[in-house]
Every structure is written in structure tokens, then in C-alpha cells.
DRENRONU-308358 format. One record per residue (C-alpha): residue in one letter; y negated, z, x. Coordinates in steps of 0.001 Angstrom, whole numbers, padded with zeros to 6 digits, always signed. Last residue first. Layout:
# DRENRONU-308358
aYZX
...
//
This chain:
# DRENRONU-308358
x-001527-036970-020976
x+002333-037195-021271
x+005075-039677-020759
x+008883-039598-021786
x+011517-041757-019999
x+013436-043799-021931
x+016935-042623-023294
x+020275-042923-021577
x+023030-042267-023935
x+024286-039261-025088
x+022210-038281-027512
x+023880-041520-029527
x+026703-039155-030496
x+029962-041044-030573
x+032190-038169-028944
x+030171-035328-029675
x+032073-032685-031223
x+033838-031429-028059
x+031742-033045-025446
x+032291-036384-024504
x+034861-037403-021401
x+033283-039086-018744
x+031331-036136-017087
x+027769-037104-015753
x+028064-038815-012360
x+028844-036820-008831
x+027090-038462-005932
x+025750-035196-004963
x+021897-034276-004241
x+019248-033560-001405
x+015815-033856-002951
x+013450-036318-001604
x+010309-035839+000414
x+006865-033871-000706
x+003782-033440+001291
x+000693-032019+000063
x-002912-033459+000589
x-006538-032228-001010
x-004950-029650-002554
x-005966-028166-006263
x-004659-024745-006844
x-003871-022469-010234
x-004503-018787-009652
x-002229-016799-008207
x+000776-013643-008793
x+003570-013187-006525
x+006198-010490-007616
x+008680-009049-005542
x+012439-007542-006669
x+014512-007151-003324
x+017338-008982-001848
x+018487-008034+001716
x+016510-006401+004695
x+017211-009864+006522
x+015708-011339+003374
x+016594-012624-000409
x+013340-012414-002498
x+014119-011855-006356
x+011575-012912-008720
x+008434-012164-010741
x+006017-015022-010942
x+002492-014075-012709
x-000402-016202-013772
x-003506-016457-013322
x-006713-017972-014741
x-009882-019139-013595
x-008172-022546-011376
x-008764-023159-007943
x-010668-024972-005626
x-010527-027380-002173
x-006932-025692-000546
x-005930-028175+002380
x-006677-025813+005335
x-003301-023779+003795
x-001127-026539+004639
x-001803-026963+008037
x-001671-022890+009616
x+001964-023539+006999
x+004049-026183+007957
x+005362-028467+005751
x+007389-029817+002771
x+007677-029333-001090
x+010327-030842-002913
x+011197-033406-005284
x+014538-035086-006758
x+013027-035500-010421
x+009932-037632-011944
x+007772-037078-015034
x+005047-039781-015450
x+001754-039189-016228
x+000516-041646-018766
x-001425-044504-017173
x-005341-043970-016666
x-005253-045929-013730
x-005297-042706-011334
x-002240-041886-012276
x-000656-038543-012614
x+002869-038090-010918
x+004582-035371-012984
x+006611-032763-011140
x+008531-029876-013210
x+011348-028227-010929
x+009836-027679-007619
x+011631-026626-004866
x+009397-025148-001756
x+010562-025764+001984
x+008476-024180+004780
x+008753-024850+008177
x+007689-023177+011554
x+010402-025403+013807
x+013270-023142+014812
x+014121-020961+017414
x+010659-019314+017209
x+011676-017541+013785
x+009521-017516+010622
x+011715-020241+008575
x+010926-020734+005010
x+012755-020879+001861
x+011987-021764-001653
x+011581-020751-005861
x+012004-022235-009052
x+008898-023918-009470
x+006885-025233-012292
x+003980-028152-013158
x+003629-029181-010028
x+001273-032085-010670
x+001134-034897-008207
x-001316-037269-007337
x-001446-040945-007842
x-002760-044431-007290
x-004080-043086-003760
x-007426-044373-002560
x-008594-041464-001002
x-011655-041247-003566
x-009247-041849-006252
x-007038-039334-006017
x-009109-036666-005672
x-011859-037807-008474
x-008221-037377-010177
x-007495-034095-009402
x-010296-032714-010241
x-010253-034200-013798
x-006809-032418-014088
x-008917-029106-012882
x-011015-029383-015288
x-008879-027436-017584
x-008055-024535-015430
x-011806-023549-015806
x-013154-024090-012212
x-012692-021065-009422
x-014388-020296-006225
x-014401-016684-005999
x-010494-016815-006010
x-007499-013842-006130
x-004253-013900-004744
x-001940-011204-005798
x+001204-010447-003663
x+003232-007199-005565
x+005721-006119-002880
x+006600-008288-000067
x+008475-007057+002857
x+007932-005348+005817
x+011465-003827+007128
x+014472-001737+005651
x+017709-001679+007026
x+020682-002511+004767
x+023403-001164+003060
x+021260-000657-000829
x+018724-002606-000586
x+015671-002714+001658
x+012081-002356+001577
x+009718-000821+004350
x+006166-001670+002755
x+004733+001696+001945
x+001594+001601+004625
x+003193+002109+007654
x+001451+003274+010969
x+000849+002200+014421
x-000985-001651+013728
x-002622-003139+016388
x-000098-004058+018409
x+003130-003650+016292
x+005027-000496+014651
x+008308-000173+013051
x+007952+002729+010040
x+007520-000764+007307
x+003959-002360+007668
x+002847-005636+005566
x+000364-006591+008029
x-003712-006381+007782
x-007128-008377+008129
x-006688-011985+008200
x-010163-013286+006873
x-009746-015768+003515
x-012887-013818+001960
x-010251-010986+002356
x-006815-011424+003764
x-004340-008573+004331
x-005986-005615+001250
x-003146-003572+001315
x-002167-001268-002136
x-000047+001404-000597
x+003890+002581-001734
x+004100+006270-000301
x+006631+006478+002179
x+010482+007936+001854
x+011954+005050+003870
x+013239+002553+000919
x+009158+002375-000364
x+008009+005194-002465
x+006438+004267-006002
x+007863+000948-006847
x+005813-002577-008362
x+007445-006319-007141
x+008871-006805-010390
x+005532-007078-012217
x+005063-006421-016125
x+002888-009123-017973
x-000145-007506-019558
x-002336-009268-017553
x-001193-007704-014527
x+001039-004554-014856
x+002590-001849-012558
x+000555-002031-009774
x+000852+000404-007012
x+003268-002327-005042
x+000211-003768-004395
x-000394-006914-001732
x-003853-008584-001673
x-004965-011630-000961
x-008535-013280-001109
x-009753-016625-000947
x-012859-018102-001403
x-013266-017897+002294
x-010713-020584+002358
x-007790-019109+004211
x-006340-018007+007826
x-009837-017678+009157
x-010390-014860+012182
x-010207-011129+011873
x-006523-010585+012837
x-005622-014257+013850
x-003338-013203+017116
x-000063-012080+014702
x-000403-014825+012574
x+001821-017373+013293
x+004182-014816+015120
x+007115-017314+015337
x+009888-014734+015762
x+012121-014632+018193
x+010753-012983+021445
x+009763-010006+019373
x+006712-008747+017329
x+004489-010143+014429
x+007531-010693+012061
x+008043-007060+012090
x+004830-006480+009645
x+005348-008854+007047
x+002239-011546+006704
x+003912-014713+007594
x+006626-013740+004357
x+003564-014033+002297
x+001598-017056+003355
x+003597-020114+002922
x+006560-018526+000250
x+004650-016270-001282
x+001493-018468-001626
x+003813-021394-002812
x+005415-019051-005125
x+002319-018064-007022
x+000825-022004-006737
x+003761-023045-008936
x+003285-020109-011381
x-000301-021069-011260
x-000265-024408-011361
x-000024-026633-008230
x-002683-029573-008242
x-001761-032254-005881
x-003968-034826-003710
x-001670-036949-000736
x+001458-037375+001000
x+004456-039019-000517
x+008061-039451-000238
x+009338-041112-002771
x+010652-039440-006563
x+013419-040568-008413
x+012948-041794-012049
x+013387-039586-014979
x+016155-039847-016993
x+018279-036469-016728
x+014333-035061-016589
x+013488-035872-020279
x+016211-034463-021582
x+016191-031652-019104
x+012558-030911-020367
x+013543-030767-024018
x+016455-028758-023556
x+013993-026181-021634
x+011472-026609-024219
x+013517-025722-026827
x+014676-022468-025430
x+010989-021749-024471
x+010632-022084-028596
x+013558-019977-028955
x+012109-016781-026739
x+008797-016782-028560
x+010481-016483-031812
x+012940-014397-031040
x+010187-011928-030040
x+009391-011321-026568
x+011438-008118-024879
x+009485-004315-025893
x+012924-004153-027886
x+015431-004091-025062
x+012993-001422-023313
x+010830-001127-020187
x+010054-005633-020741
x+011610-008765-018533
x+011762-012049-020019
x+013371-014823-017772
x+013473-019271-017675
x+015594-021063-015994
x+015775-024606-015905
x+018468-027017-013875
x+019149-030434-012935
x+022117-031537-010933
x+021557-035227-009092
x+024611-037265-009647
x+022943-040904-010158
x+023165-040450-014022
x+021690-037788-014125
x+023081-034222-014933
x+022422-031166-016693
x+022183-027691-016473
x+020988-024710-018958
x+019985-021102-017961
x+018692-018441-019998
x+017407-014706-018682
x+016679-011143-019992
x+015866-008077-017992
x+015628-004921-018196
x+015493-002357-015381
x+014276+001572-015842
x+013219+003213-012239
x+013621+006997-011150
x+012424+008550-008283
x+013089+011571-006147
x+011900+012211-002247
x+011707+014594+000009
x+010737+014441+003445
x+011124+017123+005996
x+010760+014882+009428
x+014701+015433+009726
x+014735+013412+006120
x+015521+013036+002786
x+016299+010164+000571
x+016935+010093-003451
x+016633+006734-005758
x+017616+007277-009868
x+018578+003930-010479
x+018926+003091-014751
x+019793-000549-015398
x+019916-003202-018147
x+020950-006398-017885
x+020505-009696-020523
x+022263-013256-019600
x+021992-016292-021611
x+024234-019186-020215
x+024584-023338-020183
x+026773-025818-018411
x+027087-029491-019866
x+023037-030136-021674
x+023328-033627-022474
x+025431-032905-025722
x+022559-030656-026916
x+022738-029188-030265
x+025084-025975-028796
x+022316-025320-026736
x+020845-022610-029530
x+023761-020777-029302
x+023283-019005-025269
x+020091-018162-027340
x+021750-016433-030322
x+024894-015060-028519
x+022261-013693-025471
x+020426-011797-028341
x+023015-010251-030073
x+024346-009168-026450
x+020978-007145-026269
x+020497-005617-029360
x+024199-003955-029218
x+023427-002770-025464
x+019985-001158-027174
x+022076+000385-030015
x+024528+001762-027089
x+022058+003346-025481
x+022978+003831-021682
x+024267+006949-020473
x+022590+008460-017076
x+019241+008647-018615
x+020275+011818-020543
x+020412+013335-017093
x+016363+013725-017158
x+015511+015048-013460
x+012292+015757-013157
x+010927+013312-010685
x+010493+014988-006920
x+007934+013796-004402
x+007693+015030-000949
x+006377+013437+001574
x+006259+014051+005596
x+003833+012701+007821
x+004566+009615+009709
x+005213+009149+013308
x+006025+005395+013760
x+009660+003937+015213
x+010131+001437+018037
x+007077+002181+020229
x+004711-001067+020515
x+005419-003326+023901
x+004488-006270+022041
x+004484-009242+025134
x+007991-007453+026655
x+008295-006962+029921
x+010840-008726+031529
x+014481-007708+031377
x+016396-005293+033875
x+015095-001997+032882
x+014851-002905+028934
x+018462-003840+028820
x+019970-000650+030620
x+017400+001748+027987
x+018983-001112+024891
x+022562-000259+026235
x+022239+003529+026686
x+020499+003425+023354
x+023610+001516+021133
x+026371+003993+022680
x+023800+007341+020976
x+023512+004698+018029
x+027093+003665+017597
x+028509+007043+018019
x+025787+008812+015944
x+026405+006258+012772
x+030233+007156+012946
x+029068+010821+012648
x+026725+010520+010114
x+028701+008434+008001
x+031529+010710+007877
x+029698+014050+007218
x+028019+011888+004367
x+030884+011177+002845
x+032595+014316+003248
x+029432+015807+001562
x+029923+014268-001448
x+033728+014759-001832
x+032606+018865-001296
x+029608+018635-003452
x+031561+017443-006626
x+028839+015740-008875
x+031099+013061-010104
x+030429+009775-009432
x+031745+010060-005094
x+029539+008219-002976
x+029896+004342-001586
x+029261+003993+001856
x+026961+003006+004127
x+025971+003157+008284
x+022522+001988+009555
x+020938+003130+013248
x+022829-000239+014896
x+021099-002465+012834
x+018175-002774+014658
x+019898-003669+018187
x+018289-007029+018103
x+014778-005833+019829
x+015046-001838+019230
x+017203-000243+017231
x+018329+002220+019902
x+015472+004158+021035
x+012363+003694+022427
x+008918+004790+022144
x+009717+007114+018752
x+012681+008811+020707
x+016184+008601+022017
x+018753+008026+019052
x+018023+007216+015397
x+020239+007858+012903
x+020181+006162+009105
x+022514+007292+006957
x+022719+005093+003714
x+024888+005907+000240
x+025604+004647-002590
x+026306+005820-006001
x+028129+003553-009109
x+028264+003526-012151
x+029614+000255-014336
x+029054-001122-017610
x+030129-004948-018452
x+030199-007495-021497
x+031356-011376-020299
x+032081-014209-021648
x+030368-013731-025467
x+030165-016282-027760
x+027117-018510-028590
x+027707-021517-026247
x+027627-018940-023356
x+026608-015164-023274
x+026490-012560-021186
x+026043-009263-020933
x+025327-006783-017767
x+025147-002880-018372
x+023873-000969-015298
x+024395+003031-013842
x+022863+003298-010538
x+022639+007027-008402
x+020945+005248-005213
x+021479+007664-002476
x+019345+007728+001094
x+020175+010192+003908
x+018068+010065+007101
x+018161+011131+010844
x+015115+011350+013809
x+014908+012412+017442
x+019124+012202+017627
x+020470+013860+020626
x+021607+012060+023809
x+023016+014467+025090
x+024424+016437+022234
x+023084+019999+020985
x+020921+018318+018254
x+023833+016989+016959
x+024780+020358+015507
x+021630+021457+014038
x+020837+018030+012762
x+023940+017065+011427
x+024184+020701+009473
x+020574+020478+008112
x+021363+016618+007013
x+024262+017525+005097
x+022497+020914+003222
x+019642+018267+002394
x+022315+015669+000891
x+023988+018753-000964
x+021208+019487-003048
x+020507+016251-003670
x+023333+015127-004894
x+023747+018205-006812
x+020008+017701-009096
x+017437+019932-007719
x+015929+022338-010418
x+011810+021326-010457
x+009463+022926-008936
x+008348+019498-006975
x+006747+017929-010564
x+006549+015010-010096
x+006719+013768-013621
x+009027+011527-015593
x+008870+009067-018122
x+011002+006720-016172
x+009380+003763-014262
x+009532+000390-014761
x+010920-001881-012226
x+012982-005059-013769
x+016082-007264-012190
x+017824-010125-012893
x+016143-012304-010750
x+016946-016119-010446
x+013460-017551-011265
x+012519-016377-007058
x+014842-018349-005327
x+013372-016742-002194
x+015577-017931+000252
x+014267-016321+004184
x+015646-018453+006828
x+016571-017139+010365
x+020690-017566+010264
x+022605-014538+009151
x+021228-014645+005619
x+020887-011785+003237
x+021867-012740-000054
x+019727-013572-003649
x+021970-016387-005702
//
């Protein structure tokens, strides 16, 4: 669900990760044996930079990164197994840099020209290893040394740039090297066992359900051990642990509309996951919802009071503020830049604070996605403080530089093929104006009623959005709720409706923000990007709004199948049932 895009939209269908960071039990210890790989990516990157060093142009700057990945992936429908997987796998990115820091030839839309990738050999064989990299180094120095005689043409003829900032930063070198533990390279076969026993029992559990036509419980688990050197003389080892367990069920109205919930588990170890306890009572829920959703009425447009929970007020944030706040979205004659002139001025409440820190492993006790050591160019990952008292003070900084800002501070994500830039991490929004989350209803409704509505809305959860950052486009944000109840100001029992989502632009939407709830909550998620997908977490308080826009749901025309289920051909589930209130 998670791609790069080609057009200028970032999807951030954040429920549909798969993915967990945790680290190894390892220790950094730089005395340490060097694995093969590694060994014979630094004797590589010697060699290209002795001997490409003598050409005109010459490369300023060259890296090797490896990710060393072995994964299992199970999963389970209507209680039986569909699909049980382990694969391997290495890759490789060379990154080379022609000209110098100032200039050179990823600048403007030329980024992409430093990046060449290729899978690496499994075995340890240095030879097949180092033809790889031999190979990607030299295609990569044709197209960049050809890429910076175009970009040096281009910049001599165009105008003068607005952001004339240097197109790489100087950074000082790191080194950082896990022990290398190669028992981590073979997955547990108990744990594997564990873990397709429990997609077979939840993937089960929607058996009951005639409504519920396309359902799945899905459990990974990954090892990555991540290596990339440099020219500069960095050095850097680190190893990440990945579980993750997920359930998915669909339905369908009446009208056509496709309804979905998702809900995920992530944990270091197949037994640190929630009990099966926990786990089947969220199973419930999610049959019970789509019940109630398949005959919910449609939603209208409608602009007025809302309270977001927390979950739904943790992707709003990510999806309004975050992506705003990345580094390389501040310079260029595409982007938007709707921030990059507010340093030190009002961007928030001053009751608001945001900060983003990868550093942060936990929060609450719940694990975050969005937590790493060294960020995909060998720097240090950096807790950044970018709004404080609701004051924009800092970027999200990868290596490429803006006014203002010359350095990074551990933001430059990619994955694997793909060039990093500023990107989320761990976003954490924090309040000094905060009402116990169950006032906040009450709230709502003095809201509603003193702007004459008959309603607000109540997000009650999200599965994720989009938003567009570049000029060529209007400044947009799209969030896509799941759970909306309209709560009356009458006294009437909220009312569940379907076919909503979140519109708007974001310098507007954030003056709206009166108070928020005293406890928060965590979303961990997959964020899809020109630098690819990457794990992020967004974490938030709940949020009441004075005025939020909403419009109607794009669906199909396509009806709920004809033919019964297997099982269930005079079952009375299937026939429309009233829709459900709650107080």
C-alpha cells in the first residue's frame, strides 16, 4: 500500500505498516571483528576513490550502503494458511557526488542522478561482492560526472535561485559498529510456529460473520543488519529486530461503498505481542464496527466543531504539520514552502509544542516505529525540538542544506534504492492546555451549540492520508477517517455515519485548535514519500476544533455479492439491520 509517487503527493496510509524497529542486543563496541561485507565495502570505496579521484570531474564525496535483511511473512485467511514465506536478501546503494558541497549534480531535479542499486551476492564471497559494487560505482560516476556539466550549464543561464544554499552539508565523520551476532541471521523457528498459530486463530474468528466478504491476519518478522561507509571516513553498523502483527476485514454497503478496519500489534519478540485475549476482543470490535458501518447513513458535507481523538488527532498532526516541517520542502521553485519564512513566528496555539525523536524507543509503554539510531546517511538520529509554545523553530534536516539551516540533525531517511531526504521520525505533540479527555465530549457540545450547529463530529479513528507540499498544486491536505459519529446537540444518540473525509489547507486549519485532551496516544505507520516508504510514528493528545471540513468519500457502484456465503445462505445476518447509536 506504501510506494513512492511520481506525482507531488505524499500517502501516508499509516494503519497499513508491517514493520517494527527494535534494536538488537548489541553494543558499539568499534574493536570489534568486521563482518565480510563490510570489509570489502571499505576496500571498494578506497579503490573508487583513489582511482576516480584522477578524473576530471572527480567525485568530492562517494557512499556504499548494504541492508543484510532476512524476513518471515505469514498469513492467514478464514483460519487456514495462504501464504508462509522466508527470504534473504542484501542490497546495495552507491551514492556519488560530483563537483563539490556548493554545487554538484543533484541539485534542483537532478537529485537522483547520485543513486545507483543493486541487489548483493548472500554469501559472504568478497570477489561477487565487490563486482557489485565496482559496477555500481562506475555506472553511478558516468551519470553524475554527465549529470554536473548539465546542472553547472543550467545554473549559468537560469535566474538566480531564491535558496541559493550549497547542495550537500559538511558533516563530521561517525563511526558506530554493533557487534556482530550472526546467530541473528536464522530466524527461530518456535517463534515462526507461534506466529502462524496466531494469524489461523484470528484470520478464524471472522468465520461468524457473513457480512464480513474479504478478511486476513498477517504476522512478519525481520532481522536488517544496516552498513554504510563513506569518503568522509564514516562507519557505521546497526542492527534492528521487526515484528509485527496485523488483521484486516472488508465489507460492503449496500450502495457499493467498501469498508475496511485494520487494526496492528507490534512488540521485540513474537511473545512480548498482546495476549490472545486482548487481540480477540479488538477482533470483535472490528466485526462489530463494520456491522454497524455497512448500514450507516452517508455523510454531507459539513463545516463546523469536531473533536479528533488521539490516534485521529496523531495522524492529522502528521499529515497537516509534519510533512510541512521536512527540511527539503523549504527550498526549490516547486515546493510550497508554507513554512519556510515563519521561523520564530506562530504556526500553533502557544499551548502547543512539537517535537520530532527518532531517539525514542518507547512512549507509554507502546513501542514507536518511527525510532532508529543513524539515519540512511551515516548521521546520528537527533531529538528536534521544531515548534515550541506553538513557535516554528527548526526543520527536519537530511545532508541538503536550506537558508538558515547548514547542518543535519539525523533526519535523511530512505529505503532501500532511493535517496534519502527530511522525513518524519518519531512526531510527538505535547499540550499545556489540556482538559481530562472526558470533558472533552461536553466541550464539544457548548461548541456546537453556541454556533448554532445541530452537530459536531467525532473522529473516533483514522487510517491514514495524503497531502500535497508542491507549488504546482493547491496546498491541500486529505485525511480518511474510518470511525465518524455525528453528536447532536439535542441530546440524540450519536449517530455513526460512513463516506467521510477530512479536507483543507493547513496555515487555516491549525488556527482552529481551542484545547486538548490529558492523554496520548500513539500511531505507528508506514509513510510513503519521494525517499520511499519508511516506518514513522506520530503521537498527540486528543483535539477539540472549533471548525473542520469534511466532504464525501469517493466510492464504486458495486453492491454486496448476490450469492451467500458458503454456509450462510438463509442467515438473517445478512440482511440490513438498523443503525446502532451510542452516548
Amino acid at each position: 500500500m506504501m510506494k513512492p509517487l511520481s506525482i507531488p503527493r505524499l500517502v501516508c496510509l499509516l494503519v497499513f505498516c508491517f514493520s517494527l524497529l527494535a534494536s538488537l542486543s548489541a553494543s558499539p563496541e568499534a574493536g570489534n571483528k568486521s563482518p565480510v561485507l563490510l570489509t570489502v565495502m571499505q576496500h571498494e570505496l578506497q579503490r573508487a576513490k583513489a582511482d576516480l579521484g584522477k578524473l576530471e570531474p572527480a567525485p568530492y564525496f562517494i557512499s556504499y550502503s548494504a541492508k543484510d535483511q532476512v524476513a518471515a511473512v505469514v498469513i492467514a485467511s478464514e483460519g487456514s494458511l495462504v501464504n508462509s514465506t522466508q527470504a534473504h536478501t542484501r542490497t546495495a546503494d552507491v551514492i556519488v557526488r560530483v563537483g563539490s558541497p556548493a554545487l554538484d549534480n543533484t541539485h534542483g531535479v537532478s537529485r537522483n542522478t547520485a543513486l545507483r542499486t543493486n541487489l548483493l551476492p548472500l554469501q559472504d564471497d568478497p570477489d561477487a561482492i565487490a563486482h557489485v559494487l565496482w559496477q555500481l560505482t562506475y555506472s553511478g560516476y558516468r551519470t553524475a560526472s554527465s549529470a554536473y556539466l548539465n546542472v553547472k550549464t543550467k545554473n549559468q543561464v537560469d535566474a538566480k535561485e531564491e535558496d541559493a544554499s550549497p547542495d550537500f552539508s559538511l558533516e563530521k565523520p561517525t563511526t558506530y559498529l554493533e557487534a556482530s551476532h550472526e546467530a541473528t541471521r536464522e530466524l527461530a523457528p518456535a517463534a515462526d510456529k507461534k506466529l502462524e498459530q496466531a494469524v489461523r486463530l484470528y484470520s478464524a474468528a471472522f468465520r461468524k460473520y457473513p457480512y464480513i466478504y474479504q478478511s486476513m491476519a498477517m504476522a512478519s518478522s525481520q532481522n536488517v543488519v544496516s552498513y554504510f561507509v563513506s569518503t568522509e571516513g564514516s562507519r557505521v553498523v546497526a542492527s534492528t529486530t521487526l515484528v509485527r502483527l496485523a488483521i484486516q476485514a472488508q465489507t460492503r454497503a449496500a450502495d457499493g461503498m467498501e469498508l475496511m478496519r485494520v487494526e496492528t500489534f507490534q512488540a521485540d519478540t513474537a511473545s512480548d505481542l498482546p495476549s490472545e485475549a486482548e487481540v480477540t476482543r479488538l477482533v470483535e470490535k472490528m466485526a462489530s464496527d463494520l456491522d454497524r458501518l455497512r448500514t450507516a447513513p452517508l455523510a454531507e458535507p459539513f463545516e463546523g466543531p469536531a473533536l479528533l481523538s488521539a490516534r485521529a488527532a496523531a495522524v492529522f498532526f502528521h499529515e497537516v504539520l509534519g510533512h510541512r516541517l521536512e527540511g527539503q520542502r523549504q527550498r526549490g521553485e516547486q515546493e510550497g514552502q508554507t513554512f519556510t519564512k515563519r521561523i520564530n513566528q506562530s504556526v500553533l496555539p502557544a499551548f502547543l509544542s512539537v517535537v520530532d525523536d527518532p531517539t525514542q524507543r518507547t512512549l507509554n509503554g507502546v513501542e514507536l516505529s518511527g525510532w532508529y539510531q543513524y539515519d540512511d546517511e551515516g548521521e546520528p538520529a537527533q531529538r528536534v525540538e521544531v515548534v515550541k509554545d506553538g513557535v516554528l523553530k527548526n526543520f527536519l534536516m537530511s545532508r541538503m542544506p536550506i537558508k538558515g539551516f547548514d547542518q543535519s540533525n539525523g533526519h535523511g531517511r530512505a529505503q532501500a534504492g532511493a535517496m534519502p531526504v527530511g522525513r518524519q521520525g518519531n512526531l510527538i505533540i505535547t499540550s499545556s492546555s489540556t482538559i481530562p479527555d472526558a470533558e472533552l465530549r461536553q466541550r464539544l457540545l457548548d461548541e456546537v451549540k453556541r454556533q448554532g450547529k445541530s452537530y459536531g463530529l467525532y473522529f473516533e479513528d483514522i487510517e491514514g492520508g495524503f497531502t500535497l507540499t508542491q507549488r504546482g498544486a493547491p496546498q491541500v491536505f486529505q485525511v480518511l477517517p474510518i470511525l465518524v459519529w455525528r453528536v447532536y446537540a439535542d441530546g440524540r444518540p450519536d449517530e455513526l455515519v460512513r463516506g467521510v473525509d477530512i479536507v483543507g489547507t493547513p496555515l487555516t486549519a491549525m488556527t482552529h485548535i481551542m484545547v486538548t485532551g490529558d492523554h496520548t496516544a500513539v500511531f505507528n505507520g508506514v509513510c510513503g514519500a519521494e525517499s520511499g516508504a519508511v516506518p514513522v510514528s506520530a503521537a498527540s493528545p486528543a483535539v477539540l476544533m472549533s471548525e473542520i471540513e469534511v466532504q464525501k468519500r469517493k466510492h464504486t457502484l458495486m453492491r454486496p455479492p448476490i450469492l451467500p456465503p458458503p454456509g450462510f445462505e438463509n442467515s438473517p445476518d445478512l440482511k440490513p439491520a438498523g443503525a446502532g447509536g451510542r452516548q
